[in-house]
C-alpha positions as CSV (number, residue, x, y, z in Angstrom):
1,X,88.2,82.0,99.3
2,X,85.2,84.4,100.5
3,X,84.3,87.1,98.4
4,X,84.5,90.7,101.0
5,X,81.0,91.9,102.1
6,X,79.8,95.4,101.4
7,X,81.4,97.0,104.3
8,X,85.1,95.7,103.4
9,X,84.3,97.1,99.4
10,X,83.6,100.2,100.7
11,X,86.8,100.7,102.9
12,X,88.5,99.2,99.5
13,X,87.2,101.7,97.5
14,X,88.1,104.5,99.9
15,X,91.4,103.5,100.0
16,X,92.1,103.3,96.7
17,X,90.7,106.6,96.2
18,X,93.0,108.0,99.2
19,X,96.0,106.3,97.7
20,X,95.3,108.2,93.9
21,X,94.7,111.8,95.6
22,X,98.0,111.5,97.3
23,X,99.7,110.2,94.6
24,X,98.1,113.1,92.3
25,X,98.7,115.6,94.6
26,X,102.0,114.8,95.3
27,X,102.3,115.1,91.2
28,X,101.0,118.0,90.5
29,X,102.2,119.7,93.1
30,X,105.9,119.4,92.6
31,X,104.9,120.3,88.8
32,X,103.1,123.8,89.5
33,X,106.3,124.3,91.7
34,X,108.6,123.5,89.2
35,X,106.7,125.4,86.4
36,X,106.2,128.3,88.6
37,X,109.9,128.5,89.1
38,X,110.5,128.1,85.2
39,X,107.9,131.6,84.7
40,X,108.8,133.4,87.5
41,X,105.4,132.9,88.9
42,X,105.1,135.7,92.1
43,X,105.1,133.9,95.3
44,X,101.6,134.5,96.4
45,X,100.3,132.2,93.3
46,X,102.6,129.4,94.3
47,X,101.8,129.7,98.2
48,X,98.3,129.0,97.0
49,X,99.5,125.8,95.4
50,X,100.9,125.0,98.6
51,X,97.5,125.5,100.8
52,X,95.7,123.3,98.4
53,X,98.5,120.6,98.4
54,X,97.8,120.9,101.8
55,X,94.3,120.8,102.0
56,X,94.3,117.2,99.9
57,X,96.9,116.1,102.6
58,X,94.9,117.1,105.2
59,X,91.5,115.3,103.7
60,X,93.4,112.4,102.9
61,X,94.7,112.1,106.8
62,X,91.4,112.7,107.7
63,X,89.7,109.7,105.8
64,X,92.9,107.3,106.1
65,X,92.3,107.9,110.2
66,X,88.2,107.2,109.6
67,X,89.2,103.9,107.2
68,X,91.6,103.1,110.6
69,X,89.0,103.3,113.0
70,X,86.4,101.6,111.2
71,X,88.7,98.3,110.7
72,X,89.0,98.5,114.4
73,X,85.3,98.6,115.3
């Protein structure tokens, strides 16, 4: 069995990383939602939940289509 090089270590680490801020995201953003409900939070502080649920979605599409494209290459 051959130990990965550098590159395929890197890609590794990447994608473990893009796997934990989905999974955390995913996490804590059904729990603000949930808790917001609970304390009658005003809509404008949960929509802001929302835009940075969707800015770690967006990031982690964006790196997941860089790892894609460098296992290509």
């Amino acid at each position: 069995m051959q130990r990965p090089g550098p590159d395929e270590a890197k890609l590794a680490s990447q994608m473990r990383l893009v796997g934990i801020v989905l999974a955390a995201t995913m996490i804590l953003w059904m729990g603000l939602q949930w808790l917001g409900g609970q304390l009658g939070w005003q809509a404008r502080f949960v929509f802001l939940f929302d835009l940075a649920a969707l800015a770690a979605f967006v990031w982690a599409l964006v790196v997941t289509y860089r790892i894609w494209r460098q296992r290509q290459g």
